[in-house]
C-alpha positions, 0 to 999 in steps of 0.5 A: 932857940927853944923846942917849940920855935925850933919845931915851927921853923924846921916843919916837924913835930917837937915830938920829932926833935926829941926822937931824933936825940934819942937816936942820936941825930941831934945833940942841943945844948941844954939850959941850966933848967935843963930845956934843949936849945937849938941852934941854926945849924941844926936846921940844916941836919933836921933838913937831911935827917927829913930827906934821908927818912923821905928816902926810906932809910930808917935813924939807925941808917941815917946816923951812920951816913948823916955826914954823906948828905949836904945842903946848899943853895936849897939842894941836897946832894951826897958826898962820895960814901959808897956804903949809903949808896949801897943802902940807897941802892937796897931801897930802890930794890925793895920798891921794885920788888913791891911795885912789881907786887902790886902790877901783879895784884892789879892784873889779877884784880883786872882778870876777875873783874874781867 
């Protein structure tokens, strides 16, 4: 299918589709004209790519570790890859370290206004 159907039923953008190639997370076949053609199956790996960047890992990441994360059955799940564990680990440390920033701006508003 082409770009524009492609992008309805992924749920992004055909903006997205383009960058996700650029980055090398996705390779659609070409019409002789030169038009990208999508197939089934790439709406599962659009699928992981969303969740994988909803999980704060940038494309750079993503395209190392894309083939750790499968679907099935409306589920997404890892398969054992200790580095991409690692990777999700660090953005789990970064989001501590910036909630326990903001606790700390919170109270310090609460003393002012206080």
């Amino acid at each position: 299918m082409l770009i524009t159907e492609f992008a309805r039923r992924a749920g992004v953008s055909a903006r997205s589709l383009r960058h996700y190639e650029e980055q090398g997370l996705l390779a659609p076949a070409r019409t002789q004209a030169g038009y990208r053609l999508f197939e089934e199956a790439d709406l599962e790996i659009v699928a992981r790519i969303r969740l994988m960047m909803d999980a704060g890992l940038s494309t750079v990441v993503i395209r190392q570790y894309l083939d750790c994360v499968r679907t099935g059955s409306g589920t997404h799940h890892l398969q054992l890859c200790p580095a991409l564990q690692a990777e999700l680990d660090q953005v789990a440390e970064r989001l501590d370290t910036a909630s326990r920033r903001i606790d700390a701006t919170r109270a310090a508003l609460s003393d002012l206004a206080s």
